[in-house]
C-alpha positions as a printed Julia matrix, in Angstrom:
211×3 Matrix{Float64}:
   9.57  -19.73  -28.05
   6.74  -20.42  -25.97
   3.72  -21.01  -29.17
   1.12  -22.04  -27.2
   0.92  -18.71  -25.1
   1.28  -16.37  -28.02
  -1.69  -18.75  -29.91
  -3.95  -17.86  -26.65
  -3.24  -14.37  -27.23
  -4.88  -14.65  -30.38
  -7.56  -17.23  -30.02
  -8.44  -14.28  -26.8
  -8.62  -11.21  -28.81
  -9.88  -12.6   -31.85
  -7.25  -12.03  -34.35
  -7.54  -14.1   -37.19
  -5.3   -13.27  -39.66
  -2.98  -15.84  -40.72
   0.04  -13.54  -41.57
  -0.04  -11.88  -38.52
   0.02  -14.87  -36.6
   3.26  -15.46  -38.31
   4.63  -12.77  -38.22
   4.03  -12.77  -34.28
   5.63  -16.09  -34.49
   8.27  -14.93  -35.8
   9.55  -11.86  -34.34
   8.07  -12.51  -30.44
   9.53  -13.24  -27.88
   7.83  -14.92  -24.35
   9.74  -14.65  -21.08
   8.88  -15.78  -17.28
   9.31  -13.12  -14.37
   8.86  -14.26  -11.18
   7.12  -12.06   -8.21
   8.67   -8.21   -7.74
  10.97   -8.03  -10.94
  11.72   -5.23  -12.7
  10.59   -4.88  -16.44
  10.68   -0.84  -16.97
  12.57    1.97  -14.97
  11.44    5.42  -15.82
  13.65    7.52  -18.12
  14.25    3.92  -19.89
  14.47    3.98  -23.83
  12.02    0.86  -24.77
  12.65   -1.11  -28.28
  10.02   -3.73  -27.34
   6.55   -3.73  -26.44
   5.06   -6.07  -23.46
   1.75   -8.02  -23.88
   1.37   -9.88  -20.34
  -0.01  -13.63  -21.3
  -0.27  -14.47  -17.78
  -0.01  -13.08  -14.34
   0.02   -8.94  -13.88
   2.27   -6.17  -13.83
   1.93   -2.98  -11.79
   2.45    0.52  -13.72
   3.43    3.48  -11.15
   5.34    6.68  -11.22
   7.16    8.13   -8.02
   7.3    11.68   -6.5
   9.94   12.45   -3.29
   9.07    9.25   -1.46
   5.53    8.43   -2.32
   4.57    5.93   -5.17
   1.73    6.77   -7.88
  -0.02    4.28   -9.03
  -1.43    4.47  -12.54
  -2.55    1.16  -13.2
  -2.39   -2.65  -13.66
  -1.63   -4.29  -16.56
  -3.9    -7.74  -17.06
  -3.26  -10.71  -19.47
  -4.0    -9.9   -23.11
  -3.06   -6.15  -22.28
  -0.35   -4.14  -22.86
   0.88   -1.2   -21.0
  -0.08    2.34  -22.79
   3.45    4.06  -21.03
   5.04    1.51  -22.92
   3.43    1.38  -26.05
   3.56    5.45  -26.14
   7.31    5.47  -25.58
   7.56    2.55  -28.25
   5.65    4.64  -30.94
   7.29    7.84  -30.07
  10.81    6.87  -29.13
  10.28    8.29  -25.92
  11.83    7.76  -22.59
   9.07    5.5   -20.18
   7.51    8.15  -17.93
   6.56    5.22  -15.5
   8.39    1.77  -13.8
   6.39   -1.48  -14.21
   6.58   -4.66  -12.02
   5.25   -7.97  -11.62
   3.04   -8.36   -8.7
   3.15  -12.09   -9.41
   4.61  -14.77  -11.76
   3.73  -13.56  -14.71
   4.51  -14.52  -18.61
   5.19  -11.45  -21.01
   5.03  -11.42  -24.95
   7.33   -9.01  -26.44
   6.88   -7.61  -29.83
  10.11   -5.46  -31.42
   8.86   -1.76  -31.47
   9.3    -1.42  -35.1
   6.84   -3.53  -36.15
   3.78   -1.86  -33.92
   3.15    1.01  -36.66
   3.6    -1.7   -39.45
   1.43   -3.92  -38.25
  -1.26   -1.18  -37.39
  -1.42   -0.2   -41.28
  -1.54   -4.05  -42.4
  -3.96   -5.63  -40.06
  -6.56   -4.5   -38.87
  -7.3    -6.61  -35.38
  -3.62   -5.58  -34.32
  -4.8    -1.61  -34.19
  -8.14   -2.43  -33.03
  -5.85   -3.82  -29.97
  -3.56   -0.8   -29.82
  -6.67    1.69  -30.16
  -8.65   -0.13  -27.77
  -5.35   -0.34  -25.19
  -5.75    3.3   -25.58
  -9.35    4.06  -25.06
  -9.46    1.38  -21.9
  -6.73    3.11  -20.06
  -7.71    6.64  -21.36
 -11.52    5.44  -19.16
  -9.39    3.96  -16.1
  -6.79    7.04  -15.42
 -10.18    9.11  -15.81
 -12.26    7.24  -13.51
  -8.54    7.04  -11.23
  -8.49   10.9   -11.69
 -12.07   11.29  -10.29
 -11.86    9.15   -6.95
  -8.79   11.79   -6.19
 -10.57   14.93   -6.77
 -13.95   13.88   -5.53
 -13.47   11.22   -2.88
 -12.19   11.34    0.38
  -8.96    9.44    0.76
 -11.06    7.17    3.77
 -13.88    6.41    0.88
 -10.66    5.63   -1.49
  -9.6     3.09    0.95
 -12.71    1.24    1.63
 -13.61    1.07   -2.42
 -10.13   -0.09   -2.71
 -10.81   -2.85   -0.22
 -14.12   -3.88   -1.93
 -12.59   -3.74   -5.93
  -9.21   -6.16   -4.18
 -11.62   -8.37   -2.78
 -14.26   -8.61   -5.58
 -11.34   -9.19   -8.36
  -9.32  -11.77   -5.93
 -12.4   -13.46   -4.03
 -10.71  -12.73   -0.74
 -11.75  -10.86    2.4
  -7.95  -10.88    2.72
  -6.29   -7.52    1.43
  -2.04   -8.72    1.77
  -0.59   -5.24    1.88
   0.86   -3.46    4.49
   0.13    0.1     5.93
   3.14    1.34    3.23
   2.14   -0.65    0.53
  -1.59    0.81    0.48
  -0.58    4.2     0.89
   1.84    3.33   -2.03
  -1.26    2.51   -3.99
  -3.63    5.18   -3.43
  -0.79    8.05   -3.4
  -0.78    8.81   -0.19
   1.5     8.24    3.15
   1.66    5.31    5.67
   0.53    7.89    8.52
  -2.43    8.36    7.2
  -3.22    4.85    6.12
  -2.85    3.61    9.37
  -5.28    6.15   11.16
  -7.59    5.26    8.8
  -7.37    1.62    9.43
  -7.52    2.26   13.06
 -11.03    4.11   12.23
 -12.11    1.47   10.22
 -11.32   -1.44   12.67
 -12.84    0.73   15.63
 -15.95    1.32   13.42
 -16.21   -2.8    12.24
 -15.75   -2.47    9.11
 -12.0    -4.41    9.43
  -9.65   -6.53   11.64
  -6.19   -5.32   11.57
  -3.57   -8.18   11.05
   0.27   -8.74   10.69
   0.84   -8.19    6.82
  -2.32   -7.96    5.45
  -6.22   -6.7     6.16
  -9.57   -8.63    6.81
 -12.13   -6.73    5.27
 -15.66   -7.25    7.44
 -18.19   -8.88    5.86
């Protein structure tokens, strides 16, 4: 069942205690996705939880034709859609897909209240999932009311290539307006500015942000 993956989970976030470990163990369960695959539609009914191990998964709602993005999901996190519908036995508000190869623990729903009442690392990882996404869908929440979607872009651009160590953003004009909400028409004026200005160099499939 993939041991070694689950043990890095734990060795990451600390969690020490023995029975929990087994328990994991136990009742887990570690799959491979490659690139683009579908873990969650919305309107789904969940009865497991993901934990991404390795790789990332992309959390996003849709309206009409336009994508929302809410956010990404990192190794040694968990998605709070998920976990909320798990708790609640809800239907997922949100889809979720890989954005790369990525490895995903999942833990059977009924066990997430249990194991919140018995150990004590296991809901200081569900409370924390909580507070940490609470902080990003705020900060998210403020770029949209206070920023100009040109200022969106460009911070966009620098976060991409600060995470990734690239100058090389690999979306297209639809995929970026996917990401910040918007539509391709007015991603591509904007890049058009920005090239015009310096600031990038427009390429086939992807962007070169100006250093």
């Amino acid at each position: 069942m993939g041991e070694t993956s689950i043990t890095s989970f734990f060795e990451f976030e600390s969690a020490k205690e023995p029975l929990l470990k087994e328990e994991i163990l136990k009742v887990g369960n570690v799959k491979s996705f490659k690139k683009g695959e579908l873990l969650i539609r919305e309107g789904q009914y969940l009865k497991v939880l993901p934990i991404v191990l390795k790789g990332s998964i992309r959390v996003f709602q849709t309206h009409e034709d336009r994508e929302i993005l809410l956010y990404y999901v990192q190794p040694q996190e968990t998605c709070i859609m998920s976990l909320a519908a798990c708790l609640f036995n809800n239907e997922s508000p949100s889809y979720a897909i890989t954005e790369e190869e990525t490895d995903v623990l999942f833990i059977p729903s009924s066990y997430i209240p249990i194991w919140q009442r018995k150990y004590m690392s296991w809901n200081k990882f569900v409370l924390k999932s909580y507070r940490n996404r609470y902080d990003e869908l705020l900060d998210s929440f403020n770029d949209v009311v206070f920023k100009k979607i040109d200022e969106r872009v460009i911070s966009y651009f620098h976060e991409y290539a600060s995470n990734h160590n690239t100058n090389k953003i690999p979306l297209s004009h639809q995929a970026l307006a996917h990401e910040l909400g918007t539509t391709r028409v007015v991603i591509s004026r904007i890049l058009k500015n920005f090239e015009t200005q310096g600031k990038v160099v427009l390429h086939r499939g992807f962007v070169e942000l100006k250093k």
